[in-house]
Each structure stands twice: as C-alpha cells, then as structure tokens.
C-alpha positions as a Markdown table, in Angstrom:
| # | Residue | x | y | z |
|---|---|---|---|---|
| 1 | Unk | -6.4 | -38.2 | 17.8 |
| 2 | Unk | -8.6 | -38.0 | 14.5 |
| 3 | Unk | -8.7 | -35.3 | 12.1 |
| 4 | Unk | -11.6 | -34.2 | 14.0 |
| 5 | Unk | -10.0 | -33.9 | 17.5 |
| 6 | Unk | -7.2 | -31.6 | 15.3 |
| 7 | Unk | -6.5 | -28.3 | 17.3 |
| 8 | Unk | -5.1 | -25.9 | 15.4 |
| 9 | Unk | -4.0 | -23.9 | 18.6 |
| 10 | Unk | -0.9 | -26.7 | 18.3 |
| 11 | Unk | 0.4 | -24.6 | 15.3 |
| 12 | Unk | 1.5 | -20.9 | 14.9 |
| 13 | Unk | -1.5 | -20.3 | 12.6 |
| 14 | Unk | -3.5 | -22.2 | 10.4 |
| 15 | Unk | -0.8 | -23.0 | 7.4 |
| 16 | Unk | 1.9 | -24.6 | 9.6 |
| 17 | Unk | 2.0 | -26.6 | 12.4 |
| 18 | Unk | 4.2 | -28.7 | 14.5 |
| 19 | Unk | 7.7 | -30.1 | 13.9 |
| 20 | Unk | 8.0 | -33.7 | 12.6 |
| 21 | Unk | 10.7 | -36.0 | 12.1 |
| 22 | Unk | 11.0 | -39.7 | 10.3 |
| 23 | Unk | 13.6 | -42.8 | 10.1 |
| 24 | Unk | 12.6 | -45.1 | 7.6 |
| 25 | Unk | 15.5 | -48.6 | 7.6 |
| 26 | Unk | 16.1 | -51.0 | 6.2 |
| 27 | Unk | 16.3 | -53.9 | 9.3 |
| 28 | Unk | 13.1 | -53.9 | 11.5 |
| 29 | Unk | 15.7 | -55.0 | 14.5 |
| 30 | Unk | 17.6 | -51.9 | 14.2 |
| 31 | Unk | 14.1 | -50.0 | 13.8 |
| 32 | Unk | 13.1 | -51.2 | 17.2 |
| 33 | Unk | 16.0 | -50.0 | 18.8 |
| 34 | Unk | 16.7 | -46.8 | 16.6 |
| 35 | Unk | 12.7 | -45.7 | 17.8 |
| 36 | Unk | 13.5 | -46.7 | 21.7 |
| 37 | Unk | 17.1 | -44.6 | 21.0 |
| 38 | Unk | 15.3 | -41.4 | 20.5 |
| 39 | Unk | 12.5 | -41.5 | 22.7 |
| 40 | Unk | 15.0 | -41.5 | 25.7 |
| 41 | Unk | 16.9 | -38.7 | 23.5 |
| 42 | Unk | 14.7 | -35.9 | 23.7 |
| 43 | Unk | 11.1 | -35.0 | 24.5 |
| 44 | Unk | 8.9 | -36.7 | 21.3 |
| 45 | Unk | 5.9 | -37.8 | 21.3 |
| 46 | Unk | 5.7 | -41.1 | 18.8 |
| 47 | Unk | 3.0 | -40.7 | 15.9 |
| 48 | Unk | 4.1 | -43.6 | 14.1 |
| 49 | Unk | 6.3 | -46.9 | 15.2 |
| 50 | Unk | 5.9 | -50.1 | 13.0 |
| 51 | Unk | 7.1 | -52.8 | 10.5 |
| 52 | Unk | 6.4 | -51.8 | 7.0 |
| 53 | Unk | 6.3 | -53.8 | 4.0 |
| 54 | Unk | 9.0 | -55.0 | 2.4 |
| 55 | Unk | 10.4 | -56.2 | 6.0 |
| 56 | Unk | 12.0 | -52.2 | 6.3 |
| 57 | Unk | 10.9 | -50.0 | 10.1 |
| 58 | Unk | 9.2 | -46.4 | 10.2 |
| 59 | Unk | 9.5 | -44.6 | 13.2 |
| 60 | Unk | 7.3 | -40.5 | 12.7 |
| 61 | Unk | 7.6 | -38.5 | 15.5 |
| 62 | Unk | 6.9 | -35.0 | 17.2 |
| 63 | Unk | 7.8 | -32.3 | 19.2 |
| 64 | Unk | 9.3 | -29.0 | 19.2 |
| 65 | Unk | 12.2 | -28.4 | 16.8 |
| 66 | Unk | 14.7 | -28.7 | 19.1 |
| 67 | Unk | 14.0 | -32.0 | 20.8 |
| 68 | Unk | 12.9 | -33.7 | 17.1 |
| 69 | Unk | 16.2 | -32.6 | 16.1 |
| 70 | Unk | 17.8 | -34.2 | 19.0 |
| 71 | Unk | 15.7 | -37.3 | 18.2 |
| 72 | Unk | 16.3 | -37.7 | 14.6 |
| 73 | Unk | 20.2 | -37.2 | 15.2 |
| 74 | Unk | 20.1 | -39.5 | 17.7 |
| 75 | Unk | 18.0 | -42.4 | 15.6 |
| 76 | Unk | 20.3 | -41.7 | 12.3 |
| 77 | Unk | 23.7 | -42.5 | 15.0 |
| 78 | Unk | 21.4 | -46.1 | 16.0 |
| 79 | Unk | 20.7 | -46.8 | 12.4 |
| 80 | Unk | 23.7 | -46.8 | 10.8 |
| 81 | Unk | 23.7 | -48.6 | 7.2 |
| 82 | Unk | 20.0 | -49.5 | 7.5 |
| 83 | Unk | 19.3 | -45.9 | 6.9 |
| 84 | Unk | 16.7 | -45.4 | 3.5 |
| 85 | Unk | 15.1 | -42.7 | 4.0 |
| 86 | Unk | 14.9 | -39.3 | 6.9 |
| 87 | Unk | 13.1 | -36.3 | 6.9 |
| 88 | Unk | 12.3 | -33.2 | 9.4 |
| 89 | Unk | 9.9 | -30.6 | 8.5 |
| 90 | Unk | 10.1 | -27.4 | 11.3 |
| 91 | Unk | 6.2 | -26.6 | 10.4 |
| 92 | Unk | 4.4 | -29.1 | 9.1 |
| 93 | Unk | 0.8 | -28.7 | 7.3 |
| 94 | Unk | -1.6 | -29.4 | 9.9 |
| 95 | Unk | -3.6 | -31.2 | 7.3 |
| 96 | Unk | -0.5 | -33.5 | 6.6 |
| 97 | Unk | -0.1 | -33.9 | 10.6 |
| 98 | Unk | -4.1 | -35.2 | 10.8 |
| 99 | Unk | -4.0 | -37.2 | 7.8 |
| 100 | Unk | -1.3 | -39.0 | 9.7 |
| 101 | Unk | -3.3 | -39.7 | 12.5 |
| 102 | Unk | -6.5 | -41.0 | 11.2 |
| 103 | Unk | -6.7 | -43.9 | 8.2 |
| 104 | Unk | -8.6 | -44.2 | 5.0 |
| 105 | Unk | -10.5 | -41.2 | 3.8 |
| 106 | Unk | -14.0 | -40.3 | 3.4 |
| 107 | Unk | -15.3 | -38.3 | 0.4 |
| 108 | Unk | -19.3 | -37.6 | 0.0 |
| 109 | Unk | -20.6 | -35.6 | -3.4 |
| 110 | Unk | -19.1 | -34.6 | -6.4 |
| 111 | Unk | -15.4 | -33.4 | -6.4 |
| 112 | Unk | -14.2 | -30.8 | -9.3 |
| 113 | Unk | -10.9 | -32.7 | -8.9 |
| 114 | Unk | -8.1 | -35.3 | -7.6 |
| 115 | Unk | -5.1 | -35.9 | -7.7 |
| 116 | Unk | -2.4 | -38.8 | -6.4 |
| 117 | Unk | 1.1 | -38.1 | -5.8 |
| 118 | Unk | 2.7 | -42.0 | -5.3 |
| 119 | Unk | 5.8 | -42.5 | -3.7 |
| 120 | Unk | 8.5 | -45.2 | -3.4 |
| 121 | Unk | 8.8 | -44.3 | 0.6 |
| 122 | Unk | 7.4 | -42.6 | 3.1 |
| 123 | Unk | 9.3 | -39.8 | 3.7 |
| 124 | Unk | 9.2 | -38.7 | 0.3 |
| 125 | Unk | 5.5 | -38.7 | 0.4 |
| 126 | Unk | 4.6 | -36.7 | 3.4 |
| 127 | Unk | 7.2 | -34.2 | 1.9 |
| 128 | Unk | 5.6 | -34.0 | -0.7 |
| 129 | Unk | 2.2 | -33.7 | 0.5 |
| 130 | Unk | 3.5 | -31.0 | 2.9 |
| 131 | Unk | 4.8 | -29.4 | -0.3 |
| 132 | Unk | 1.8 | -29.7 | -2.6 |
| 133 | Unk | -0.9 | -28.7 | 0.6 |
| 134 | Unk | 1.4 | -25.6 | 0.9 |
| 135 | Unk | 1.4 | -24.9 | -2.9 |
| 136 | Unk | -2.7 | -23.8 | -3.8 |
| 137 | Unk | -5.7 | -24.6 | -1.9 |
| 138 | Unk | -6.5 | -28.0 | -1.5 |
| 139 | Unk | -7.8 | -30.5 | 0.5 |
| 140 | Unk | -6.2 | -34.1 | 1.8 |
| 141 | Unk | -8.5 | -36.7 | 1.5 |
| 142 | Unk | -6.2 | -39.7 | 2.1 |
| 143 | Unk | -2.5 | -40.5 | 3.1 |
| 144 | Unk | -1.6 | -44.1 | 3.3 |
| 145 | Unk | 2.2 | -44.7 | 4.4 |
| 146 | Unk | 4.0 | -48.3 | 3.0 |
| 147 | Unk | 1.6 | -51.2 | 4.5 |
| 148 | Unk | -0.1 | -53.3 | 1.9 |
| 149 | Unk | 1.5 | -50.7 | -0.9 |
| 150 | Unk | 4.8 | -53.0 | -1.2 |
| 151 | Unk | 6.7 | -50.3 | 0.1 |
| 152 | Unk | 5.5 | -47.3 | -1.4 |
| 153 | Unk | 3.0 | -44.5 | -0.1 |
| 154 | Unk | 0.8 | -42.1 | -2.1 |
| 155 | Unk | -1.6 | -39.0 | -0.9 |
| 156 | Unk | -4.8 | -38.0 | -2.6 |
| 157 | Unk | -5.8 | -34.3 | -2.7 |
| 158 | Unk | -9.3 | -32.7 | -4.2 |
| 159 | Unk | -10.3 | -28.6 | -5.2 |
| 160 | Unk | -10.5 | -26.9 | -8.4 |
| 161 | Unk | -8.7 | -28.3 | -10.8 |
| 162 | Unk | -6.3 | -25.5 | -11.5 |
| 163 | Unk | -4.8 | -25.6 | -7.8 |
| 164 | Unk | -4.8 | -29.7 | -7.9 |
| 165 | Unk | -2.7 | -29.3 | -11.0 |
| 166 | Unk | -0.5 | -27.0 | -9.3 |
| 167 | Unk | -0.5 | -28.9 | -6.3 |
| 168 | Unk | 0.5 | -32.2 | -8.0 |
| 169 | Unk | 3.2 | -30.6 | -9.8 |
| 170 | Unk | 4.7 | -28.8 | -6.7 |
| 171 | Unk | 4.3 | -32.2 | -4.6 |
| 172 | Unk | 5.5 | -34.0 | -7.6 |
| 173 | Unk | 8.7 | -32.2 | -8.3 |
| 174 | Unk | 9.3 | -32.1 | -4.9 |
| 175 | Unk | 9.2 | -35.9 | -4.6 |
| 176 | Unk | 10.9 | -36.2 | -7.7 |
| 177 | Unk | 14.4 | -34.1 | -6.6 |
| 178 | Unk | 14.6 | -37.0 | -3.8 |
| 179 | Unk | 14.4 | -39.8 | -6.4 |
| 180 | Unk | 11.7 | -41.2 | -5.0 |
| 181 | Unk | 8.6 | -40.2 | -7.3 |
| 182 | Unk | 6.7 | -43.3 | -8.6 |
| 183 | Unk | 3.7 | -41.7 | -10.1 |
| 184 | Unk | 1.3 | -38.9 | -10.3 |
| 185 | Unk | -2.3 | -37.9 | -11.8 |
| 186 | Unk | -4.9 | -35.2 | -12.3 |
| 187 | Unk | -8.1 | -36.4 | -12.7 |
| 188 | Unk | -10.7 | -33.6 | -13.5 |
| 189 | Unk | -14.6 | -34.2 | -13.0 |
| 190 | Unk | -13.9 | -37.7 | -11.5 |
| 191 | Unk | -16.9 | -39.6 | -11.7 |
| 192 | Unk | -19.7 | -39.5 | -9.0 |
| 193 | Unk | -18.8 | -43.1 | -8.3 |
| 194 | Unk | -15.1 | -42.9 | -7.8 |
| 195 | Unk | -15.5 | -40.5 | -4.7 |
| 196 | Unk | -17.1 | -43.3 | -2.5 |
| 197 | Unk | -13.6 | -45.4 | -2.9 |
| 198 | Unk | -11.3 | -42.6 | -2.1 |
C-alpha cells in the first residue's frame, strides 16, 4: 500500500486511524521469533518485520485494539531482556500509518516551513510524529525508521510556520519524556532548493 492507495474508510474519521503496535530488541534471533510469536497470537497484519541497524529487530504491526494488544503482550513475554523499546497507539494518525508504508518523500514548490523531529529509536519517533500530526495542521513528508540512520529515526513535517513550531514542540516533548529525543529544527522559508532532497 502507498500513501496513495490510503483509505481513510480504515479509520473512524479522518484524525485517527487504526491500532498499531511495535517491538523494537536488542537480538535479531529473538526478533525473528518474538514477530512469528505474535502473528500466531492474534489477528495482525505485519507492516514492518526487519533487521535494523545496529544489529537490534523491529517488528510494527496492525489490527484492531484487541488483537494488537494480544500481539504486543505476547511479543514482550518472547522478548525478554532484549526488549529496547514498545509502543501501541489505539488510533493512529492516518498520515503516520501511510508514511509507514511508502519510503522517501517527495516535495515539489516552495514550502513556508519544515521541521525534523530525530529520534534515537523507532518507537519514539512514530510517537512522536503521531503526537506532533495530532498537535496543528501539518503535513508528513518523510518518516524513515533506523536503517542507514545508525539506529535512530527522524520525521519531517511542512505548513505554516506557526503550526510546524507547535508541532515540533508537541512531537518533541513527547519524544523527549521517553528519553529518546536526539534532535529537532524549525526551518522557516527553507530554500527552493532544499525541498527537492526532502
């Protein structure tokens, strides 16, 4: 699914949308068997299932809030110790669901403004977007999730630059109660040139 195969039918309306769930470890062994754990737990449907750098396992997954609650339970029992990271959010943002299932962004013509919340995993980063898309309208132009980022993940958003601040901050703090904030910026007026690479 791209962002443009989204259907907002999938959510209640068009500010939330389904339930996700996410195991980040520590051991991509344990990863493996945490992922195949869950999927026999409960009806999910696996967004997300790899290796991520540094040698740590992300498993994202959906479903109602039920059966990703039954997953998650069931793939923090499998992952013991190698545990870094969890999240469930009931309602997601469907922007944040279809910027998880595309890669890379693509930005034509002049943006008022950006902004980049980066993360030191990915949990804390899709919180955080979910947070900040949910705090002033914005749009997501990119979410990239731990490969060839050492580790780390970061989201870019764009609107006027009043609701990008706010956004930021929201996303920011949000990331920040977790521990797991590694940087963020406002960037009004980028130049024209800049969009192209975002």
């Amino acid at each position: 699914m791209t962002v443009n195969d989204f259907n907002p039918a999938l959510a209640e309306n068009q500010t939330v949308g389904p339930c996700i769930g996410l195991l980040e470890l520590s051991s991509v062994a344990r990863g493996v068997e945490a992922a195949d754990a869950l999927l026999k737990e409960a009806d999910v449907e696996m967004l997300f299932s790899s290796p991520v750098q540094p040698g740590k396992y992300v498993m994202l997954f959906t479903g109602s809030v039920e059966d990703v609650r039954l997953a998650l339970s069931r793939g923090l029992e499998v992952a013991g110790n190698t545990l870094v990271d969890q999240l469930l959010i009931p309602q997601i943002h469907p922007q944040v669901e279809s910027g998880l299932r595309r890669r890379g962004g693509h930005v034509n013509g002049q943006l008022d403004a950006i902004g980049v919340i980066e993360t030191k995993t990915v949990a804390a980063s899709i919180q955080a977007a979910d947070v900040a898309l949910k705090t002033a309208t914005v749009d997501l132009i990119d979410l990239r999730i731990a490969n060839g980022l050492g580790g780390k993940s970061f989201f870019t958003l764009t609107g006027e630059v009043s609701d990008v601040r706010s956004s930021v901050m929201a996303g920011a703090r949000c990331a920040d109660e977790r521990g797991q904030l590694a940087e963020q910026v406002v960037i009004p007026r980028p130049h024209a040139n800049l969009a192209v690479h975002l």
